[in-house]
VOVEX-736391 format. One line per 5 residues: number of its first residue (from 1); their letters; for each residue x, z, y of C-alpha. Coordinates in steps of 0.5 Angstrom, whole numbers, plus 500, padded with zeros to 3 digits. Layout:
# residues N
NUM = A = X/Z/Y | ...
This chain:
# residues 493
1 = XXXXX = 580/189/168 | 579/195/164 | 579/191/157 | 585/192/153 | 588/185/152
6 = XXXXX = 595/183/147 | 601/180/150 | 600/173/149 | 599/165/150 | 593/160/151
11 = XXXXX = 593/154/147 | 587/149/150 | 584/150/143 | 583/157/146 | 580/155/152
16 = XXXXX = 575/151/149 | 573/156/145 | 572/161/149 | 567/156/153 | 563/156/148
21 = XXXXX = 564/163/146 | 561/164/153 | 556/160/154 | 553/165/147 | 555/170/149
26 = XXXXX = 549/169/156 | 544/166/152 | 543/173/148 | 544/177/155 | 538/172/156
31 = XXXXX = 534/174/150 | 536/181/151 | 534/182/158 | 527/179/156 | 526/183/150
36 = XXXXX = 527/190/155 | 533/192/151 | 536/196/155 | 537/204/157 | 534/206/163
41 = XXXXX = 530/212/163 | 536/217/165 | 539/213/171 | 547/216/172 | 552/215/177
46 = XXXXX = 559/214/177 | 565/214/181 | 572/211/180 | 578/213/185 | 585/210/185
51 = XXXXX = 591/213/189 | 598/212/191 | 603/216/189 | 609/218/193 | 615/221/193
56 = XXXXX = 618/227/199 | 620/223/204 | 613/219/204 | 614/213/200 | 612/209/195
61 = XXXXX = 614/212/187 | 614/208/183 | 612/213/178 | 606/213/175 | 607/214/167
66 = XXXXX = 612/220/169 | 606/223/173 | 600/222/168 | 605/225/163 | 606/231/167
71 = XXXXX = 598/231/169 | 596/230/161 | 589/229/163 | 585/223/160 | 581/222/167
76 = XXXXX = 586/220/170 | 589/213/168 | 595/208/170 | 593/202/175 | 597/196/177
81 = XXXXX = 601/198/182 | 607/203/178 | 605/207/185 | 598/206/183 | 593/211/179
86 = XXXXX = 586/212/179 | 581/218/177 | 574/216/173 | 569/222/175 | 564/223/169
91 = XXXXX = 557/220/170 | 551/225/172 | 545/225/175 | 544/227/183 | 540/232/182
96 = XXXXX = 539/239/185 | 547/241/187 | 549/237/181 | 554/232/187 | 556/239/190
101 = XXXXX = 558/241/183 | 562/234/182 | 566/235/188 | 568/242/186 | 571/240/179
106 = XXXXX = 573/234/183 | 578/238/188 | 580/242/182 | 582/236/178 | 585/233/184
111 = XXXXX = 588/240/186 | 591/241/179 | 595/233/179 | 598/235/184 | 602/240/183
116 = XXXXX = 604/238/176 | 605/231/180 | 610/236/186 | 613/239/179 | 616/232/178
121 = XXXXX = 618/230/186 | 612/225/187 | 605/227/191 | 598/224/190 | 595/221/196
126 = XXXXX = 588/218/197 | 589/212/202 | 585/205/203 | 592/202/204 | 599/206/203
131 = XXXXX = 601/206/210 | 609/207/208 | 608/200/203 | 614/195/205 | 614/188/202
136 = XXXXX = 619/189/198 | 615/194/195 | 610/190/192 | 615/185/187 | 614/184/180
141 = XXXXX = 618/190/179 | 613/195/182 | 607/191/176 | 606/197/171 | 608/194/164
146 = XXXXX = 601/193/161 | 600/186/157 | 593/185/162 | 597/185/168 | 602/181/166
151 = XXXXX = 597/176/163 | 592/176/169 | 599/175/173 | 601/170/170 | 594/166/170
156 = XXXXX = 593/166/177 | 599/163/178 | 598/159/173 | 591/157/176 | 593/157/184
161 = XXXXX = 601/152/182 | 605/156/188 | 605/162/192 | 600/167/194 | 600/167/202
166 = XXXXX = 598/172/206 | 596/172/213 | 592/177/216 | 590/177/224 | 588/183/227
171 = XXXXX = 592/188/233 | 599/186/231 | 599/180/225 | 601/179/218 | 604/172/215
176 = XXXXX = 608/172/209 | 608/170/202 | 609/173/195 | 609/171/188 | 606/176/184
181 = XXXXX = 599/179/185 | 603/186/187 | 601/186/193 | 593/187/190 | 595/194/189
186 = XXXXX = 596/195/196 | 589/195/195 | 587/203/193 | 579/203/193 | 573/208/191
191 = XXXXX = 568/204/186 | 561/208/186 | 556/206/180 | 550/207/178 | 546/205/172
196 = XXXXX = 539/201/174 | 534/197/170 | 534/190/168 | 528/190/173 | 530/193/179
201 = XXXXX = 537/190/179 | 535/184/184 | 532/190/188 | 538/194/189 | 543/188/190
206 = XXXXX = 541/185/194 | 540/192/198 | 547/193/197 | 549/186/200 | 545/189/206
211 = XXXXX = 548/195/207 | 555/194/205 | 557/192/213 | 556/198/214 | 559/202/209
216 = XXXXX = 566/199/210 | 566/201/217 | 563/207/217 | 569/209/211 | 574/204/213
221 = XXXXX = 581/207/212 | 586/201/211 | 588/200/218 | 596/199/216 | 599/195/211
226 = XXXXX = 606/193/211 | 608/197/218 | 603/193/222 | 596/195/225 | 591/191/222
231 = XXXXX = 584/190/221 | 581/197/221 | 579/196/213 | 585/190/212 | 584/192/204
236 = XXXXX = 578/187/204 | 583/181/207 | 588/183/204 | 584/184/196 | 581/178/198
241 = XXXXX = 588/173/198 | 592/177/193 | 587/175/188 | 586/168/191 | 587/163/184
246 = XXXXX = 585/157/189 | 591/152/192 | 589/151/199 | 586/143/197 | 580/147/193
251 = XXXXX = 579/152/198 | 578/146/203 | 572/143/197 | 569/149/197 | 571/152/191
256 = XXXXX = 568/160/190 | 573/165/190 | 574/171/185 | 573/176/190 | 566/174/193
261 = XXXXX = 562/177/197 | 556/172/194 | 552/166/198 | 545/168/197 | 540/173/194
266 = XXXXX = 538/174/187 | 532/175/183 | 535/177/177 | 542/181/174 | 541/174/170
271 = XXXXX = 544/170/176 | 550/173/176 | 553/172/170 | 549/166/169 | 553/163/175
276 = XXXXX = 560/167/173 | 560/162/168 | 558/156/171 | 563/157/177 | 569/160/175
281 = XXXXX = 574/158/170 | 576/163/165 | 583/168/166 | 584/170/160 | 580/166/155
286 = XXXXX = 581/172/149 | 575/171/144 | 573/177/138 | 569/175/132 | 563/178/134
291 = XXXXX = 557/173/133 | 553/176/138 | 546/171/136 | 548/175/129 | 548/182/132
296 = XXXXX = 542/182/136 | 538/178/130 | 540/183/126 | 539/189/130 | 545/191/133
301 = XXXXX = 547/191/140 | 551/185/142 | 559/187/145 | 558/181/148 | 566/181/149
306 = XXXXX = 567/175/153 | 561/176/158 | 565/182/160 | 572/180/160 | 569/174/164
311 = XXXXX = 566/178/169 | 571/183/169 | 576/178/173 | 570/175/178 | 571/180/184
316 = XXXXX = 565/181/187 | 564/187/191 | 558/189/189 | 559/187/182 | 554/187/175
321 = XXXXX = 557/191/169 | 554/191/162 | 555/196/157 | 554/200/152 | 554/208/151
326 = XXXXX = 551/211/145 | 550/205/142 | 545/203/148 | 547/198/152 | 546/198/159
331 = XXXXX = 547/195/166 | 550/198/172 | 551/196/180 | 559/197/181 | 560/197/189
336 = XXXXX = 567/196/190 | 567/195/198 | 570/202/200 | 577/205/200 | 578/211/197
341 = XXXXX = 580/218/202 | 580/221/206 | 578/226/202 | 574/229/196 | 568/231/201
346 = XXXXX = 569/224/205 | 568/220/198 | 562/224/197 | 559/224/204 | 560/216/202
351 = XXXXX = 556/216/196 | 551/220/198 | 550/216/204 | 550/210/199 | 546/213/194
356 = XXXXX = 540/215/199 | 540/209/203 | 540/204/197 | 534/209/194 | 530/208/200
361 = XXXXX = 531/200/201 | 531/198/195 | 523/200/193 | 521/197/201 | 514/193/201
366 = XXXXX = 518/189/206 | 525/189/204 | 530/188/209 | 534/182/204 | 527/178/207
371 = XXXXX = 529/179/215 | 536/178/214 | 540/171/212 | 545/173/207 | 550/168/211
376 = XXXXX = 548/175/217 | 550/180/211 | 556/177/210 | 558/176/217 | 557/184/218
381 = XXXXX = 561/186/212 | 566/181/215 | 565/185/223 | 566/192/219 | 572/191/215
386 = XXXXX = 575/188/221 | 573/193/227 | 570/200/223 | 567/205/226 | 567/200/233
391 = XXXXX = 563/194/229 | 557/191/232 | 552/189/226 | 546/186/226 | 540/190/223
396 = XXXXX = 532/187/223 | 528/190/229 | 534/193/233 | 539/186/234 | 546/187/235
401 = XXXXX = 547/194/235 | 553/198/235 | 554/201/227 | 554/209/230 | 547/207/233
406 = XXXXX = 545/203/227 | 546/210/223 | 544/214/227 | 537/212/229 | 535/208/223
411 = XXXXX = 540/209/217 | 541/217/215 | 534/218/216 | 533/213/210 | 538/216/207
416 = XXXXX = 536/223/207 | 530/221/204 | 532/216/198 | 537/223/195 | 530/227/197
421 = XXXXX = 526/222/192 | 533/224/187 | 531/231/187 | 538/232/191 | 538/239/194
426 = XXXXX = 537/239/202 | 542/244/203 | 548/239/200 | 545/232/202 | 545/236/209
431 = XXXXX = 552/238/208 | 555/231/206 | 550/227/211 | 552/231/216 | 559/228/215
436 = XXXXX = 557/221/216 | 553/224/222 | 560/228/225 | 564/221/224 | 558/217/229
441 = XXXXX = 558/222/235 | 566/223/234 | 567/215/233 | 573/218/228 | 573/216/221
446 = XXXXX = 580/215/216 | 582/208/220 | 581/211/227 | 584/218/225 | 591/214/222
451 = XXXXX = 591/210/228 | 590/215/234 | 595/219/230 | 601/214/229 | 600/211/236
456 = XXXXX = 599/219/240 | 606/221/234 | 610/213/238 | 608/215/244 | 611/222/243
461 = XXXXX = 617/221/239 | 620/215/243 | 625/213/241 | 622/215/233 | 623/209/228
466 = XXXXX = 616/206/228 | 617/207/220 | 618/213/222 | 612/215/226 | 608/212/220
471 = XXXXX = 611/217/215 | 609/223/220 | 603/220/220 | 602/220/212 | 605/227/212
476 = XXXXX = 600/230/217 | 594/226/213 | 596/229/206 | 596/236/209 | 588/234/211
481 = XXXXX = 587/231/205 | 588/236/200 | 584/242/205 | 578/237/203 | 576/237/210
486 = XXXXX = 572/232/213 | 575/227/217 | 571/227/223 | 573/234/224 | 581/233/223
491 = XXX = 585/235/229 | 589/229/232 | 596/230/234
């Protein structure tokens, strides 16, 4: 949803246009993916992270186009929520010490925001779910005045015909009812990218759709919403009914929803956007005058606008991207399945754990999508989100195990070889595994500490305002996060 998009109405002419639109648009992603069109040789990786702002008390500021005018860094831009803002990380190669070089420039920029954020009485603070978040924080007032949002707000409405409803089961229980979309900026992720070839992208989705259980329960740190304990990653429900445009009557025909795990493994990038436009009716049918069967004919490299925008509100958690750099276009994996935080090392420690594991799974003579049932996959997604670093996960050749035994004995190892195979210094891929080493034995990652926190603080604090004890808690957090320590090393109480 990063296209920029006017103010505006769509007539049913607009509509039927944008269909056909569409449907050029995938016939020339066909003919561009037989022709091997395609910038592939420097495979980059990217990374895109949304925070939250607050103000002194730990509550959500409303203050995002103040503070990014206070920060005057072009990396970091506005998100939905007016609490929300996010930070894109340049692309680069892993190779040699370059990740530890990002994540110095990283804390710099981050370090540098907020001091400028302090100077206007707000603070940065990198969570999967803001814990001091109240219902009432979440209204159309909170969305940030931006046409795209307002437009996106307004046709999910329109496709659903009532309110959004809301209910997630976990510890304690959530049920309510809203109607705008502001409750999806509740939802504050870290996006990792990473450039493949057309051919190998089957390969590594199907990969990444293996090991996305795992991913989540090792980085969950969502685990409040609205003052209630939840799932240890309620990000992933919560993202999945904020966006929801089905009424309850097309959920029970089996109607896809935009924020889809999937339903089977691929065998080319093509499935993908073949089935965005067979299943899912456009959002915002805007159409530009391209001719994308002219540009390609002539030689140029086709926008293709309506296949991006398209795909832009499809929601899967690992998603394609096709795009252009330098007159080249190429395609990418967006894995969008984790929160951000808790820190700048943990974010890293995450993607290299991500980047190594997927190397090495996706090259296997006998890849594990072909041992494992996708309906498998997602039931692990599903068990990571819900329980974290306490989930139990199917994995071919060990069963049912628990996750921490699951990356320990089998998963880190892959994993340090795949960022071998990259050329990734042994001295940073130690350090940065290591991290997910420590959140195994210690059975603590961002969910589990915020938990542990906020119940030891409760407990200590009788008869402390349970509101109370979760700004506490996000204080202590905040602390821990800016000194970029590990969170398995973070002290609780």
């Amino acid at each position: 949803m990063g296209e920029e998009v006017e103010a505006r109405t769509f007539s049913r002419a607009d509509r039927l246009r944008y269909r056909e639109k569409l449907r050029r648009c995938l016939d020339v992603f066909g003919r561009m993916l037989n022709e091997s069109k395609f910038d592939f040789e420097r495979p980059l990786t990217g990374t895109e992270i949304e925070f939250n702002l607050v103000d002194a008390n730990q509550d959500p500021a409303m203050r995002n186009e103040e503070v990014l005018a206070a920060i005057a860094d072009e990396v970091f831009q506005a998100e939905m929520g007016q609490f929300n803002i996010e930070m894109n990380v340049r692309p680069t190669s892993l190779a040699g010490t370059a990740a530890a070089e990002l994540e110095e420039e990283l804390r710099g920029s981050l370090n540098d925001a907020e001091e400028r954020a302090r100077e206007i009485g707000a603070h940065i603070i990198m969570i999967g779910t803001l814990p001091t978040l109240d219902p009432e924080h979440v209204t159309a007032e909170a969305i940030t005045a931006h046409p795209r949002y307002a437009l996106i707000n307004e046709q999910i409405f329109a496709a659903r015909g009532e309110d959004l409803h809301i209910a997630i089961d976990g510890p304690e229980r959530l049920d309510l009812h809203a109607d705008t979309i502001a409750p999806e900026a509740a939802c504050t992720s870290t996006q990792f990218h990473l450039q493949v070839s057309p051919q190998d992208y089957a390969a590594h989705w199907n990969a990444a759709q293996c090991i996305a259980g795992v991913q989540v329960a090792l980085g969950a740190n969502s685990p409040f919403l609205f003052g209630k304990e939840l799932w240890r990653e309620t990000r992933i429900p919560l993202f999945e009914q904020a966006t929801d445009t089905r009424p309850q009557e097309l959920k029970a025909q089996g109607v896809r929803p935009r924020v889809w795990f999937g339903e089977r493994f691929i065998t080319s990038v093509f499935d993908h956007f073949e089935e965005n436009v067979r299943y899912f009716p456009a959002l915002l049918p805007v159409c530009d005058e391209e001719d994308p069967t002219a540009a390609l004919d002539r030689g140029d490299v086709p926008r293709l606008s309506e296949l991006r925008m398209h795909n832009g509100t499809i929601y899967r958690w690992n998603r394609p991207v096709y795009d252009i750099h330098d007159g080249r276009p190429h395609l990418r994996i967006e894995n969008r399945v984790l929160p951000a935080g808790p820190s700048i090392v943990d974010v890293f420690a995450n993607a290299a754990f991500y980047y190594g594991l997927l190397r090495t799974l996706a090259v296997q003579d006998r890849p594990v999508w072909s041992q494992m049932s996708f309906a498998t996959a997602e039931d692990n997604f599903t068990q990571g989100a819900r329980h974290g670093i306490h989930a139990q996960l199917y994995w071919p050749g060990l069963g049912t195990v628990p996750v921490t035994e699951l990356v320990l004995r089998r998963l880190l190892p892959m994993a340090q070889q795949g960022l071998a195979e990259q050329g990734v210094d042994t001295a940073v891929s130690d350090r940065l595994l290591g991290a997910i080493e420590r959140r195994c034995t210690a059975h603590r990652n961002g969910a589990e500490w915020q938990a542990e926190t906020f119940h030891r603080i409760d407990e200590q604090r009788q008869p402390l305002d349970r509101r109370d004890s979760l700004r506490e808690m996000l204080r202590r957090y905040s602390e821990h996060m800016h000194a970029n320590e590990p969170v398995a090393d973070w002290p609780v109480g």
